[in-house]
N, C-alpha and C positions, 0 to 999 in steps of 0.2 A: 628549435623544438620541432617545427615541421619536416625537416630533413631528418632527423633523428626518428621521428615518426611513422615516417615513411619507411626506415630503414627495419624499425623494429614490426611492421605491418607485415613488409615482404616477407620475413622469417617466422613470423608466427603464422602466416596462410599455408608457405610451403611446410612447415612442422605438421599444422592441423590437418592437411589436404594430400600434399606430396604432388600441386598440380600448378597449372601455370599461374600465377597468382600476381598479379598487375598492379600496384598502390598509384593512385587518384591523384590528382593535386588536393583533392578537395577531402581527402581521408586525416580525422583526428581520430586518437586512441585516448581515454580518457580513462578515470577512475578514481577509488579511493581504498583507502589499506584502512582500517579503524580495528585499536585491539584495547583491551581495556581490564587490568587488574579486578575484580568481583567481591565483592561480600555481601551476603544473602541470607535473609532470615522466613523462611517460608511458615513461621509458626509454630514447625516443631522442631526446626535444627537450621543452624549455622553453619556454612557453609562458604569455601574461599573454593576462586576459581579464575581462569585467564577465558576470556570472550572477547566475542569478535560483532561487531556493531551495535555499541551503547545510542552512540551518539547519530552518525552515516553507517548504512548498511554498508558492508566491501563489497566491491564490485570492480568491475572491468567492464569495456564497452568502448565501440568504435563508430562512430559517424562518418557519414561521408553528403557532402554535395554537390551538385552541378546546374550550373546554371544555361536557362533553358534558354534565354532571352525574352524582352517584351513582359519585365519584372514577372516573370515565370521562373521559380527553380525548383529541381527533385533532391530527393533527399531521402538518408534512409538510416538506421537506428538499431543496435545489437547491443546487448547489455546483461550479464548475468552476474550472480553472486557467488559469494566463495566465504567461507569461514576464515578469517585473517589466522587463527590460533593454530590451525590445523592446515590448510590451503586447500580444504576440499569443497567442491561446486555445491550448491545449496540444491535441496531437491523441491519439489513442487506440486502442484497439482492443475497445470494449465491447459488438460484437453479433456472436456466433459465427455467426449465420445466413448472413453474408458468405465466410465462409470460402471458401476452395477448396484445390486439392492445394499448389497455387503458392503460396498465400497464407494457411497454415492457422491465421493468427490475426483474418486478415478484413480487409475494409477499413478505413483511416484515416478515422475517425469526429470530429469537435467538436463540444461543448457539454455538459451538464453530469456531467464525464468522473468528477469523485470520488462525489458522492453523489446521487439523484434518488428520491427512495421519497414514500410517506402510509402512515399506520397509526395505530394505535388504542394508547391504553397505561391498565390500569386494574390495579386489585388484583392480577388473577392474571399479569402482567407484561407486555412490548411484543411486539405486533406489526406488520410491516413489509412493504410489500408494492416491489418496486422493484429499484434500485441499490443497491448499500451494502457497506460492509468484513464482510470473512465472517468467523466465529469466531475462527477462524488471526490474522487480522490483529490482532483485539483479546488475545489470549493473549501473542504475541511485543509486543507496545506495553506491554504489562504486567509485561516480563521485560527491558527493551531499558535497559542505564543513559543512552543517548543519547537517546531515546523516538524511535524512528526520525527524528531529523532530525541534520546535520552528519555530514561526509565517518565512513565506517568504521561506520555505526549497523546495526542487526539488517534493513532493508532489502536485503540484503545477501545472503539466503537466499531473493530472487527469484531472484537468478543461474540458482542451481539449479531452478528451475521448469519450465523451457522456454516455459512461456505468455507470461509478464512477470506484469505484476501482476493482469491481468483473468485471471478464475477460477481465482484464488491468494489475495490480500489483498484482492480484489476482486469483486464477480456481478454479474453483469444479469439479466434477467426471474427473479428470484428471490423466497421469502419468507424472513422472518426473526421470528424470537421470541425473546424475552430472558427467563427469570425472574427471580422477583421472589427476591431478596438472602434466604436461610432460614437458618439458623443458623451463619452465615460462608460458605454455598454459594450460588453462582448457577452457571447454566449458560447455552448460546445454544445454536441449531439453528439451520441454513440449509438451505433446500432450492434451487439453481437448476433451471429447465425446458430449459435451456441455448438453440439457439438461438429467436429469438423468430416464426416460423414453421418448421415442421420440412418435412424436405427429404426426399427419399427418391428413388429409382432410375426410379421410374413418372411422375415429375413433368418428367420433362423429359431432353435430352442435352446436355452428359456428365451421368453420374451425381452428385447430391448426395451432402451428408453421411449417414450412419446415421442415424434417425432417434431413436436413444439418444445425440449425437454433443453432446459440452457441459455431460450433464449431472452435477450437481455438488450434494453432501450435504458438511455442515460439521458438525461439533458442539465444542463445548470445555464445563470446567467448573472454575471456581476457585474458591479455599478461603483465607477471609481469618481469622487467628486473631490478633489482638493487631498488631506488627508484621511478621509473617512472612505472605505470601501466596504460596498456588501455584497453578499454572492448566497447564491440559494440553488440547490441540485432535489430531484427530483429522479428516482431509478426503480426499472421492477426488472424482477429475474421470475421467470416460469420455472418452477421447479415439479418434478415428478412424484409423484405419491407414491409410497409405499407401506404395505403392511404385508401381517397375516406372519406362519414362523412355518418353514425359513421366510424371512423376508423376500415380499417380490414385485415389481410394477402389477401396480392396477390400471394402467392406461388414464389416469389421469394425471392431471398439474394442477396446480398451486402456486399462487403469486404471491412473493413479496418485495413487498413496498419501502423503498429507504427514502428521506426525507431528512435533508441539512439548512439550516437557516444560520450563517457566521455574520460576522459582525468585526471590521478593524481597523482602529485609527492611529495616525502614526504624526508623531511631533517633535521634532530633534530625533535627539538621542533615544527614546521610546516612544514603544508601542503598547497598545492595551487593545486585547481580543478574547471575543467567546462567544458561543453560539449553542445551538439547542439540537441534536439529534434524534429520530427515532424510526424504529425499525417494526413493520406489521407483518404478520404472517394470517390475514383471515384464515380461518377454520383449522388453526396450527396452534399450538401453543411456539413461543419463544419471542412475543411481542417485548419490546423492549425500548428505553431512551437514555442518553444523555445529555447534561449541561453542565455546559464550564465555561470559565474564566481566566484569563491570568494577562502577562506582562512582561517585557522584557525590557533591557535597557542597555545600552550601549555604555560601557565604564573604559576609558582607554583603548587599550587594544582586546580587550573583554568582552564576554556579553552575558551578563545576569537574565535568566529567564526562571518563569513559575505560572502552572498552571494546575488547579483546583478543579476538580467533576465528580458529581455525582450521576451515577450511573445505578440504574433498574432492570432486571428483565425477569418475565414470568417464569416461575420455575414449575414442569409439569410432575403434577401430583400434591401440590402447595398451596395452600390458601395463600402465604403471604410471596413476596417479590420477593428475588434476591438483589440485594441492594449495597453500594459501598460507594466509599467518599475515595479520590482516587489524590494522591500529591505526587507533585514531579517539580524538582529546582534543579536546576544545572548553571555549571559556569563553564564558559570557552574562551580560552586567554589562545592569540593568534602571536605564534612565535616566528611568523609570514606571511605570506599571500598563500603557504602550501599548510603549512604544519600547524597544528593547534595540538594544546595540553587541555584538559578537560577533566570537571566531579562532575557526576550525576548521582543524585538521590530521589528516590523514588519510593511510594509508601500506599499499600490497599489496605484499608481499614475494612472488612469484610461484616455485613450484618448475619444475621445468624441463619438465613437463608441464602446468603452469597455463596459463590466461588470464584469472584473473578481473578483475572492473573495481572501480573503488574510486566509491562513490557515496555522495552525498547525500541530504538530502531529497527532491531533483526534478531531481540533474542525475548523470551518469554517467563517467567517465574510464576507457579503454578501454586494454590495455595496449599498445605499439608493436608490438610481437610475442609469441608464444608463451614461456611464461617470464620476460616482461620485468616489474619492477619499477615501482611508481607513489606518487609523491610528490603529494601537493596540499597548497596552504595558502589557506583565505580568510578574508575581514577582512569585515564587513557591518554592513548594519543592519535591525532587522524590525519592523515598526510594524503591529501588531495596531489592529481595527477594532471 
């Protein structure tokens, strides 16, 4: 598989590049293809369709490392998505620098949208300089009995973000450090710089962003004791104010505050997890939480998973929350080490001030209306690389 690796590295550098292009000893190419049959009930229509990541996002992505000596080695990490149905690159939103009042999450960006870093990892633990999932995202991955993939999974408490997933489960021009595992503890720290040149009032008209506008401090720390593990994250994002019409910076920011406490234990054949999320925006409307529960279980070459949340978030101009009970069961029968066949079912029961959507790994279902109810069911297959 490594010679084969190697061989398919060299031709896809010279395709991409047309330049001298050298494959490593230490270069893997990895991925997964995930496509998945659809039937969708958004509340006021039914709906079939062919999608692409129920269960694992698709993705491609290549790693390489080398070792430095004196248990010092570097290492580095490229990794983007593509719609399995169609083959086209996922788009994004991962450089705050684009932003504007119109567009305060920036412009639609492609290429390597999940992960892109190098860093060093020795005795005293990793560090990462780059792209990469922030604390949060590894804490909820570790509490989620679906592992964020398949319709209803802990992906779920982007909703309530307002960003979407970049500077949430996600950073750009960021560092990152991992400790090294100490007597059932490890922790992580992220620092983002937010955007990747800073903007400010003097540089031009209309006025940029704040020049504190993006940036973003993460930390989490879990506690592994026999088979009970807990893990707890802790993150704020500076965001920019704006108002007035047209919309426009007023030179300030606004903090908000995300806050995960998980919970999960594991005994044979299953496991049972759930924890409590929620999200503050002082002097914002869009405060929000959830909590969930569920289980999975290892049946043969199978694995039975279900998890249950309710989830809240303030709706502005509303007295009351919007609110909904969220369900997700999925089964994944392994026809290998590579291929799995797979259902997922997924269900948002919507209160009468909700909208939330019911999503996947990498796909989204949006409700017909305010209040409206959403059913999915999908049938697939995932063929790891």
């Amino acid at each position: 598989m490594r010679v084969r690796a190697l061989r398919i590295a060299a031709i896809f550098c010279a395709a991409a590049a047309g330049a001298d292009c050298r494959a490593e000893p230490g270069l893997t190419l990895y991925g997964v293809v995930d496509a998945a049959l659809n039937l969708v009930d958004n509340g006021s229509a039914t709906s079939a369709s062919m999608k692409s990541g129920i269960v694992s996002g698709s993705q491609f992505g290549m790693r390489g490392t080398e070792d430095l000596g004196g248990s010092l080695r570097a290492f580095f990490q490229l990794e983007t998505s593509f719609e399995s149905n169609s083959g086209a690159y996922k788009p994004y939103f991962g450089d705050p620098s684009s932003a504007t009042p119109q567009a305060p999450n920036g412009v639609v960006g492609k290429g390597f949208n999940r992960r892109a870093f190098v860093g060093l990892e020795g005795r005293y633990g990793m560090l990462q300089l780059g792209r990469d999932y922030t604390p949060l995202y590894w804490a909820v991955l570790d509490s989620d009995p679906l592992k964020l993939g398949s319709y209803g999974n802990m992906q779920q408490i982007v909703l309530l973000s307002g960003t979407g997933s970049d500077r949430f489960g996600r950073a750009s021009n960021a560092v990152f450090y991992t400790s090294p595992r100490v007597a059932g503890l490890r922790g992580r720290l992220m620092v983002s710089l937010g955007p990747a040149a800073a903007h400010g009032a003097s540089q031009g008209s209309p006025p940029g962003q704040p020049r504190s506008a993006s940036r973003m401090i993460g930390a989490s720390l879990d506690y592994t004791r026999g088979a009970l593990t807990f893990n707890g994250s802790y993150q704020l994002l500076r965001l920019p104010e704006i108002a007035g019409s047209p919309p426009a910076y007023t030179g300030a920011t606004g903090l908000r505050r995300d806050m995960l406490v998980g919970l999960k234990y594991t005994s044979g054949d299953y496991t049972l997890a759930g924890g409590y999320f929620r999200v503050s925006h002082p002097g914002r409307s869009g405060d929000g939480s959830d909590i969930w529960a569920g289980a999975s279980l290892r049946l043969g070459a199978g694995v039975l998973a279900f998890n249950v949340q309710h989830m809240r978030q303030d709706v502005s101009g509303r007295s009351r929350p919007g609110e909904a009970m969220v369900l997700g069961i999925s089964y994944i029968h392994a026809l290998s080490r590579r291929v799995s066949l797979y259902a997922s079912y997924g269900m948002v029961n919507n209160g009468a001030a909700g909208a939330f959507s019911l999503l996947s790994s990498d796909t989204a279902v949006a409700p017909a209306a305010r209040g409206g109810d959403i059913r999915a069911l999908g049938v697939g297959m995932r063929y790891v690389f």
